[in-house]
C-alpha positions as CSV (number, residue, x, y, z in Angstrom):
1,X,0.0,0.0,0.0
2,X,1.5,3.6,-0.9
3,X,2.5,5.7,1.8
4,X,0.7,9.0,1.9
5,X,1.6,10.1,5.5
6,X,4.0,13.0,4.5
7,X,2.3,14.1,1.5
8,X,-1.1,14.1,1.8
9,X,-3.4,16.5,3.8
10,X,-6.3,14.7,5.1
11,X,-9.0,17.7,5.9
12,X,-10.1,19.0,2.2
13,X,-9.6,23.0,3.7
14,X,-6.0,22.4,3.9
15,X,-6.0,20.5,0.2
16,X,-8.2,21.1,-2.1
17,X,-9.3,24.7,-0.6
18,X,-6.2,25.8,0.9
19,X,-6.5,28.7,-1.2
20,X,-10.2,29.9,-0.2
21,X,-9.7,29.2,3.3
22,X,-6.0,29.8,3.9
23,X,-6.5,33.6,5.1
24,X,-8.6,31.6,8.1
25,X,-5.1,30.5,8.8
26,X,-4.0,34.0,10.4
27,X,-6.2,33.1,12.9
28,X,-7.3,30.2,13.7
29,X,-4.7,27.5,12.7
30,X,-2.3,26.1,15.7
31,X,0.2,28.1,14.7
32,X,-2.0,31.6,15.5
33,X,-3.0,30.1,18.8
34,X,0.6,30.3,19.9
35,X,1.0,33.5,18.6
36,X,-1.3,35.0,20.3
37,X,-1.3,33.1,23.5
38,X,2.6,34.5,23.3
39,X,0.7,38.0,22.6
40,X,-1.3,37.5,26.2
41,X,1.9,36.3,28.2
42,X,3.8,39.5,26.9
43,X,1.1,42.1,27.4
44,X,0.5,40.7,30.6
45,X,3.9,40.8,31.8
46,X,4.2,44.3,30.3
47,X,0.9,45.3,32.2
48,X,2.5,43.8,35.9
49,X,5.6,45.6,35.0
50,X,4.1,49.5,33.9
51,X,1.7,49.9,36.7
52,X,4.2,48.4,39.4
53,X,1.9,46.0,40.4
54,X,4.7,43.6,42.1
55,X,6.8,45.0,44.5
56,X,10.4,45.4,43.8
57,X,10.1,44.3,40.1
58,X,11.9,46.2,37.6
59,X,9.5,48.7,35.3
60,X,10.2,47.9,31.6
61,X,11.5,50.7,29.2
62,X,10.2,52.0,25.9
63,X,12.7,49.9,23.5
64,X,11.9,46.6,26.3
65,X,8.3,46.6,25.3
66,X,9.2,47.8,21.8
67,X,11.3,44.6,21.9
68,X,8.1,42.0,23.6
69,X,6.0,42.9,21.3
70,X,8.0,42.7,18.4
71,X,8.1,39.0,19.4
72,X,4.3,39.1,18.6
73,X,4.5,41.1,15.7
74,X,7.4,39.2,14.1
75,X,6.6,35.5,14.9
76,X,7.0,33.5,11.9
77,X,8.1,29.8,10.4
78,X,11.3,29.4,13.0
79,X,9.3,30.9,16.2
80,X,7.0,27.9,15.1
81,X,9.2,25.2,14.7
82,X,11.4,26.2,17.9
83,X,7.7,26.3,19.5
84,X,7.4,22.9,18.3
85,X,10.8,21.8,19.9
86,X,10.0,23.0,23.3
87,X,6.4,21.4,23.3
88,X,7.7,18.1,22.5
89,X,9.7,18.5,25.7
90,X,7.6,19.8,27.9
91,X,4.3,17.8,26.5
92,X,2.4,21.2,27.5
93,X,1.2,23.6,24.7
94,X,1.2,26.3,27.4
95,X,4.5,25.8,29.0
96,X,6.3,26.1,25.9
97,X,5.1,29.3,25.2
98,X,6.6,30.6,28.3
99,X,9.9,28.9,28.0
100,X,9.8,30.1,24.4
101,X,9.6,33.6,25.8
102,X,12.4,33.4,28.3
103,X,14.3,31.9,25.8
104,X,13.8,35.2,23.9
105,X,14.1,37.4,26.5
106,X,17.8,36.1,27.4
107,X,18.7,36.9,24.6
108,X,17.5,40.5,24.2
109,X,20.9,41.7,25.0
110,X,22.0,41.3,21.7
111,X,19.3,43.4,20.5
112,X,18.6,45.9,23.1
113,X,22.6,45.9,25.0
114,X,22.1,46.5,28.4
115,X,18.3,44.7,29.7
116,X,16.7,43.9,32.8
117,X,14.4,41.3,30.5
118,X,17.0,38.3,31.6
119,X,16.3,39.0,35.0
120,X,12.4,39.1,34.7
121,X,12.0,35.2,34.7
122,X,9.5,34.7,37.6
123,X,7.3,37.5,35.9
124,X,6.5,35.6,32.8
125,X,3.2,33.4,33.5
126,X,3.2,34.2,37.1
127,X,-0.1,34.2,38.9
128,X,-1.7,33.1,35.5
129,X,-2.9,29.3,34.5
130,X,-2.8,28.0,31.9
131,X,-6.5,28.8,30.6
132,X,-6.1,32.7,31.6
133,X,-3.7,32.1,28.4
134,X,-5.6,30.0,26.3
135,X,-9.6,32.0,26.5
136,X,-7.8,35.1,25.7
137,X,-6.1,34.2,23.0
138,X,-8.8,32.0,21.3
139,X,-11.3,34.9,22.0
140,X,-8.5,36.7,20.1
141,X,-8.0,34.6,17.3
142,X,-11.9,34.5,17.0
143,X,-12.2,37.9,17.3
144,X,-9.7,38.5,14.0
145,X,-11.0,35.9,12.3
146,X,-14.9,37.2,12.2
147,X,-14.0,40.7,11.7
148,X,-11.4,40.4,9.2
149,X,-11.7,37.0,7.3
150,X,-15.7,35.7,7.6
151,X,-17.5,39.0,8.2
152,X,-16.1,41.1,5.1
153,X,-16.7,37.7,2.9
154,X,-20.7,37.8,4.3
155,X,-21.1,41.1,3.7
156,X,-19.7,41.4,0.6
157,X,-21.9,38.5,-0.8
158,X,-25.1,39.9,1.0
159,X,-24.4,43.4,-1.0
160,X,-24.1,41.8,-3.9
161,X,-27.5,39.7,-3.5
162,X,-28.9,43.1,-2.2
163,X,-27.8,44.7,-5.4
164,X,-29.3,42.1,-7.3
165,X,-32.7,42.7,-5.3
166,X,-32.8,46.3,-6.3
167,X,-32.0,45.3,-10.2
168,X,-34.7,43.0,-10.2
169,X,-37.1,44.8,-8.2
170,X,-40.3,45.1,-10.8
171,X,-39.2,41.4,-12.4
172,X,-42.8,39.8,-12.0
173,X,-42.5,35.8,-11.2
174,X,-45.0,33.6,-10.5
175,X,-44.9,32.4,-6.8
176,X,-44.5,28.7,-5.5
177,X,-46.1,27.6,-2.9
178,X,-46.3,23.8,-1.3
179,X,-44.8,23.7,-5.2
180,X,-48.1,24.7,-6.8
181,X,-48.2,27.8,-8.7
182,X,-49.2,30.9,-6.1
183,X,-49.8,34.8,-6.3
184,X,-47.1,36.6,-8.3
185,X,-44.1,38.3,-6.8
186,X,-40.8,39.4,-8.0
187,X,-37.5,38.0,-8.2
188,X,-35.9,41.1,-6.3
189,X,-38.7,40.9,-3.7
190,X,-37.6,36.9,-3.3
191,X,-33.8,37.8,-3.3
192,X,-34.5,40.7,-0.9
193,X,-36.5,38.6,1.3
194,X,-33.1,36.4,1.5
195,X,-30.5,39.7,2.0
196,X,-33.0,40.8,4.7
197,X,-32.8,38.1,6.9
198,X,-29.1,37.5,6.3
199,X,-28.4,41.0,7.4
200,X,-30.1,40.4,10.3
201,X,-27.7,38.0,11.6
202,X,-24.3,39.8,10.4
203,X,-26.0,42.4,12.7
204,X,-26.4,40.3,15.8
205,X,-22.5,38.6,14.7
206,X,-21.1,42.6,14.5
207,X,-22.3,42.9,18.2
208,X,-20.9,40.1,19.6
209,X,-19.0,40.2,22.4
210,X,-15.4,38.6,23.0
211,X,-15.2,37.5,26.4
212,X,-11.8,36.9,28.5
213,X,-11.4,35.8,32.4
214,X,-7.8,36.4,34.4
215,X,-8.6,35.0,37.7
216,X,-5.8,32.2,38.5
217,X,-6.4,28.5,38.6
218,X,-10.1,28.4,40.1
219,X,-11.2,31.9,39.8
220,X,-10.3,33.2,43.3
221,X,-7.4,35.2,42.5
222,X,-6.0,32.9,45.8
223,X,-2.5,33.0,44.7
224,X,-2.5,36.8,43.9
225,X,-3.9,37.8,47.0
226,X,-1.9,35.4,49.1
227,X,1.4,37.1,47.2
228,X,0.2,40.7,46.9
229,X,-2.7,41.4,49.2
230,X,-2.6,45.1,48.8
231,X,-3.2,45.0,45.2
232,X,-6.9,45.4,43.7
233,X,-6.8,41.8,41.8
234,X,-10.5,42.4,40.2
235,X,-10.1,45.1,39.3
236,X,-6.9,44.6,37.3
237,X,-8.1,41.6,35.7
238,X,-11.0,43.7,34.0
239,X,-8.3,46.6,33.2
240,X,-6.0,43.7,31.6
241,X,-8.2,41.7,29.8
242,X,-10.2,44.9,28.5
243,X,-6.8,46.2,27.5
244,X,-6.9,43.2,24.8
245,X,-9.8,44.2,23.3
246,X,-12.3,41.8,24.8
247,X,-14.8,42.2,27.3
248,X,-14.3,40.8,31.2
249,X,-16.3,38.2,32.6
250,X,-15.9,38.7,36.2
251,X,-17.1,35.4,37.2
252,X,-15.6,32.1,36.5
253,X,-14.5,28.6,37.4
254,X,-10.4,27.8,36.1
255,X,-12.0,28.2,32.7
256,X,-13.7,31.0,30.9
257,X,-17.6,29.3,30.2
258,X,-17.4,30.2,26.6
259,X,-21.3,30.9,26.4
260,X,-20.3,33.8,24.2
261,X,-19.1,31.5,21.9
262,X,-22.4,29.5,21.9
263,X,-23.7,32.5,21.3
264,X,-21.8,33.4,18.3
265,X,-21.5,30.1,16.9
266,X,-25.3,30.4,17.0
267,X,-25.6,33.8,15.1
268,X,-23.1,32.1,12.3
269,X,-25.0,28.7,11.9
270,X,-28.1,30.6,11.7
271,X,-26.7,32.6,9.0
272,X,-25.2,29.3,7.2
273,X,-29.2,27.8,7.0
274,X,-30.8,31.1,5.9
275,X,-27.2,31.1,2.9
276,X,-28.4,27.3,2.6
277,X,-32.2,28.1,2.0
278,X,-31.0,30.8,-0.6
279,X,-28.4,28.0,-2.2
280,X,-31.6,25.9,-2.3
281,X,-34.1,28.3,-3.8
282,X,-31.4,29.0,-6.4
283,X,-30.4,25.7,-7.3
284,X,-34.7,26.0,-7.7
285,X,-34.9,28.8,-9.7
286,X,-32.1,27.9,-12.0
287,X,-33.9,24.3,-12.4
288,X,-37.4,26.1,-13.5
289,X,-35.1,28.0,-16.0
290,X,-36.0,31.6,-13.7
291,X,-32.3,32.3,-13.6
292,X,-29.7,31.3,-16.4
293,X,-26.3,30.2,-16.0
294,X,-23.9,32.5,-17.2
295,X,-21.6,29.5,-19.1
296,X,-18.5,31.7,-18.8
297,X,-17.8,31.9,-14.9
298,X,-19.5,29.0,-14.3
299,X,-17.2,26.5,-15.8
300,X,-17.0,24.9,-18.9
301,X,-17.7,21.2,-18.0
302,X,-21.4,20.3,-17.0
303,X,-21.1,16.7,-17.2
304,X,-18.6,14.3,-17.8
305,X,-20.4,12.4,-20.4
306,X,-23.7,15.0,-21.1
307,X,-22.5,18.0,-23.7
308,X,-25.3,19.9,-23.1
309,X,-25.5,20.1,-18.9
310,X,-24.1,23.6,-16.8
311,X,-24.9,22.5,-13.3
312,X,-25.5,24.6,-10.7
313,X,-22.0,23.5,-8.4
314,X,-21.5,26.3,-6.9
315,X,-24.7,26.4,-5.1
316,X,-24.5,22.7,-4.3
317,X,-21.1,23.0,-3.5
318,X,-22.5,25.5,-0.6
319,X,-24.7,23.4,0.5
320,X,-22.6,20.9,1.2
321,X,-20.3,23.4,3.0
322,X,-22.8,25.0,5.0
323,X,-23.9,21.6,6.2
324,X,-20.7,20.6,7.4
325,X,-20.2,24.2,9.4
326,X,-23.0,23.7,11.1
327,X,-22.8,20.7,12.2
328,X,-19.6,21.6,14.1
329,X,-20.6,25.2,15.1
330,X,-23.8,23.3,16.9
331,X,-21.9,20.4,18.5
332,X,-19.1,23.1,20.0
333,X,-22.2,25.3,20.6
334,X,-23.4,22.6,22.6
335,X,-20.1,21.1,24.2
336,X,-18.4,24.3,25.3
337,X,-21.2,25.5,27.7
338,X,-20.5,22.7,29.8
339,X,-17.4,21.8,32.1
340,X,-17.0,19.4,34.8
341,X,-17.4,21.5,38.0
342,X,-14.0,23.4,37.8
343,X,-12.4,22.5,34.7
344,X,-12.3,19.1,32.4
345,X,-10.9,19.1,28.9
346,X,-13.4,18.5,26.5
347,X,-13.2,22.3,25.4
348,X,-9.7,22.2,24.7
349,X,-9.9,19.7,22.0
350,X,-13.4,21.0,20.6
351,X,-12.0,24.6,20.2
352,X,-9.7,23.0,18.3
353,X,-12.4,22.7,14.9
354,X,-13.1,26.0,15.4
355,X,-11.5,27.2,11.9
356,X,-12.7,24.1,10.7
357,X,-16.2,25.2,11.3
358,X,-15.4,28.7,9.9
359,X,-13.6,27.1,6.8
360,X,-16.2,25.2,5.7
361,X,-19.0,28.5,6.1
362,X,-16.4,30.5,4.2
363,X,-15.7,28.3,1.4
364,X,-19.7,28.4,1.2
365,X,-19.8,32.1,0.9
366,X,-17.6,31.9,-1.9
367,X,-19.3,29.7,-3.9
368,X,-22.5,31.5,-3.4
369,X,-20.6,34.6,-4.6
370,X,-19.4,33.0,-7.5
371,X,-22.9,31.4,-8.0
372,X,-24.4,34.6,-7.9
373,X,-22.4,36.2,-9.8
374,X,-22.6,33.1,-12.7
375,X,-26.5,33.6,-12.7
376,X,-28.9,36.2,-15.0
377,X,-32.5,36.2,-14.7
378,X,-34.9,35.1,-17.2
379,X,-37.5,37.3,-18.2
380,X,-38.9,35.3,-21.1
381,X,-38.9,32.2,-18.9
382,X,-41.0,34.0,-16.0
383,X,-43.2,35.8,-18.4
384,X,-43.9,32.2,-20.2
385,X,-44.5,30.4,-16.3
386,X,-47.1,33.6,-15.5
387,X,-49.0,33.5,-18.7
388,X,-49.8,29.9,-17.9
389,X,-51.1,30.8,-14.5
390,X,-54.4,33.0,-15.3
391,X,-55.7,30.6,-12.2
392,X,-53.7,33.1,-9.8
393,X,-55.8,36.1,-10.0
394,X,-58.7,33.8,-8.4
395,X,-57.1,34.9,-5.0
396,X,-57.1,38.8,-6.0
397,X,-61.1,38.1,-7.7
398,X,-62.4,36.3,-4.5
399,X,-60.9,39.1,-1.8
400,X,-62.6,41.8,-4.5
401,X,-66.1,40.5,-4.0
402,X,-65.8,40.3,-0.4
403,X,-65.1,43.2,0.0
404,X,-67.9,44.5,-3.0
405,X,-70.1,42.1,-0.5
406,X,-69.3,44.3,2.4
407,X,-69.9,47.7,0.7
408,X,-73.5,46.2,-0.4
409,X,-72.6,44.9,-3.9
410,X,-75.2,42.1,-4.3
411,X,-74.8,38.9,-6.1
412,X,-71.1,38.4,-4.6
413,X,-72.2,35.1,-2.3
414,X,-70.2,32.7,-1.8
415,X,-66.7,33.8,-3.5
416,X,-64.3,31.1,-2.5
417,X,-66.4,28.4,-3.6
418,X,-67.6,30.2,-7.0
419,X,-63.6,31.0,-7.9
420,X,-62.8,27.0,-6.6
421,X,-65.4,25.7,-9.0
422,X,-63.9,27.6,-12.1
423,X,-60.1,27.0,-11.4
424,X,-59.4,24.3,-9.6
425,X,-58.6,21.0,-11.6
426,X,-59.5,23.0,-15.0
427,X,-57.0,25.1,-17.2
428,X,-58.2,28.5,-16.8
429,X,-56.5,31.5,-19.5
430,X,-57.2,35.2,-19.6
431,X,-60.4,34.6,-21.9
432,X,-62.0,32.4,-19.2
433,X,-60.7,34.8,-16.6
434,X,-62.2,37.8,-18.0
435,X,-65.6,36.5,-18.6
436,X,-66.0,35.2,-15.2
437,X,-65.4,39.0,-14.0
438,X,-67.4,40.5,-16.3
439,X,-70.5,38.0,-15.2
440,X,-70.1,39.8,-11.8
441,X,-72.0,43.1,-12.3
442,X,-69.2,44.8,-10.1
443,X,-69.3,48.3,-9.7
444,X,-68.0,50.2,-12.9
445,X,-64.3,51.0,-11.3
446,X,-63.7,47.6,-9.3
447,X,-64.8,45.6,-12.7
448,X,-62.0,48.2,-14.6
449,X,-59.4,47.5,-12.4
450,X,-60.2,43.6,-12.3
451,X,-60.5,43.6,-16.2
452,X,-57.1,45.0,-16.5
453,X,-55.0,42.7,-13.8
454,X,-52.9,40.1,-15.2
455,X,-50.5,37.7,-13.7
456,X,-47.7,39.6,-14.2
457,X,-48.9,42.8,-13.1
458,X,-50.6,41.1,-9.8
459,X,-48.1,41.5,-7.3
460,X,-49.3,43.9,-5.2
461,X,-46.1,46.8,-3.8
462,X,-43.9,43.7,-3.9
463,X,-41.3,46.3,-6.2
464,X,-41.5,49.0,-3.4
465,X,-40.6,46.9,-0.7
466,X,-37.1,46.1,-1.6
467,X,-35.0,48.3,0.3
């Protein structure tokens, strides 16, 4: 059997779609991680050291900090592998992100000349476990990875369906409902109904909150009180981890709940099965011949053996995608709310599919970009489908003589049953249609405005309400 251990990648994000997801990778690939858990362990020992919060310690200079968080900004391919090294030692992801920095900062002398950073040893990771590192720097690496990989990519593609809204605005299409032919629309009423509840999510994800804890090993802050009683341990938490950009949670056991993440991992998978409704109505719409496939961005090659075929990948391609990410965002949804009493775990290897759950929503979004974008409506099409569907008006003929019936118009009895007898089961076209009004005796006006509806001109302010 061939060996493909070193060669091949087994997830399909890292083969096939390295280059749709790979920006992901900034963020939330192992690699990131350690970057920004060494982000938290050097801000934090920068913030112990600039407000003298332990007695005696040396207060860091300009070009020392300059030089910390150059670490950060500068951490590449041998920061990873050296990383790597020390892990395989220690067996601890943690640990080796502290050594790492120690490591670094013995040797800032060559950078900086004379340092005090050699001598700050027992700063680095002091009063802080292991998860004080770790829920910072994933609600850091989710943080970037929303707001600058998943959120633009949404947005962009719910402008562009919103554009297409507005362009087909006054497109009249025959409704279906349960499958059965219904009263008219438009296709920009239909693709606006879509943007509109997509946008509502990307504004509930644009709100979320990033939470971070800094409380020691159970949440007590025991081992900073029992070393620096006179210091306001709270209350420096919440300036620290608000200093990252996140927002404090005050209250915790060793680990940070992660119920914001439940929350946002909600908000996202919600957005993934309103994309996957649209991917479905599309793939619909293109199979009733409502939309057309432009042939030239959407591939060449139909079918391997039919000449004729341009199927409708990328929209199956989301749906597939969308799927997958939602299936993970629910089961971490599900799994990082709960922790055996202080700490288990489970959430440490979950988090770890996080970017897997985002990979697979934004190689979705992509698809349904380039699906969009491969796509033209059909106005023949829908004018053929609504000229074959005179039954339709029955719905706007039936509410008329009620309401004729109410304003003391005799002769209207019965309306629902009259307009079942003439449409259902029979084929009903404008000729039909028009006689049947004109048998009514409405009043002059309502018969006029009756006469003159069609099934492409029934569809009510559906043009106006696309925003």
């Amino acid at each position: 059997m061939t060996n493909f251990a070193d060669s091949a990648l087994l997830s399909p994000l890292d083969g096939r779609y390295r280059a749709e997801t790979s920006p992901l990778a900034e963020f939330l690939s192992e690699a990131a991680l350690n970057r920004d858990r060494l982000k938290v362990e050097v801000e934090w020992l920068i913030f112990l050291s600039t407000n003298e919060v332990l007695p005696g310690a040396p207060v860091l200079r300009e070009g020392e900090i300059a030089y910390l968080r150059g670490l950060v900004d500068d951490f590449g391919e041998a920061d990873i592998a050296r990383m790597a090294q020390i892990e395989a030692e220690t067996k601890h992801d943690v640990k080796a992100v502290e050594y790492f920095l120690k490591e670094k900062m013995d040797a800032a002398a060559d950078a900086l000349g004379e340092t005090s950073l050699p001598q700050m040893h027992e700063i680095v990771h002091i009063f802080a476990t292991s998860e004080d590192i770790n829920n910072t720097a994933y609600a850091l690496n989710i943080q970037g990875a929303v707001a600058q990989v998943w959120l633009p990519q949404a947005q962009a593609f719910v402008d562009e369906l919103s554009q297409r809204a507005r362009e087909y605005a006054e497109l009249a299409m025959l409704s279906r409902t349960h499958g059965q032919a219904a009263s008219p629309t438009t296709l920009g009423k239909e693709f606006a109904v879509l943007a509109w509840r997509l946008t509502r999510q990307l504004d509930r994800i644009k709100g979320a909150a990033y939470l971070g804890k800094f409380n020691g090993a159970t949440g007590t802050y025991g081992a900073h009180v029992a070393s620096v009683p006179e210091a306001d341990w709270p209350t420096l938490a919440k300036q620290f981890v608000e200093s990252l950009g996140l927002t404090f949670n005050p209250l915790t056991t060793q680990i940070e709940s992660h119920d914001w993440m439940a929350e946002l991992f909600s908000d996202v998978a919600r957005f993934n099965r309103i994309a996957h409704n649209l991917a479905t109505d599309f793939w619909t719409y293109i199979s009733l011949g409502y939309l057309k496939q432009n042939l030239a961005t959407q591939g060449t090659t139909g079918s391997s053996t039919m000449p004729h075929k341009v199927n409708p990948i990328r929209f199956e391609n989301a749906e597939a995608n969308l799927e997958i990410s939602c299936s993970i965002l629910d089961t971490l949804g599900a799994t990082l709310v709960t922790s055996r009493m202080q700490r288990d775990l489970t959430d440490s290897s979950s988090l770890r599919n996080v970017g897997v759950a985002f990979g697979h929503s934004l190689l979705a979004l992509k698809n349904l970009r380039r699906g969009l974008a491969g796509v033209d409506a059909n106005p023949q099409r829908l004018a053929e489908d609504l000229e074959q569907a005179w039954e339709v008006l029955a719905e706007p003929i039936q509410q008329v003589m009620r309401t004729a019936s109410i304003a003391g118009a005799e002769g209207m009895d019965d309306p629902y049953e009259r307009l079942k007898d003439l449409t259902r089961g029979h084929a009903v076209g404008e000729e039909e249609m028009r006689a049947f009004i004109y048998s009514l005796n409405l009043p002059a006006d309502v018969e006029e405005r009756l006469a003159h509806l069609t099934p492409a001109t029934y569809t009510g302010v559906a043009a106006k309400l696309v925003p």
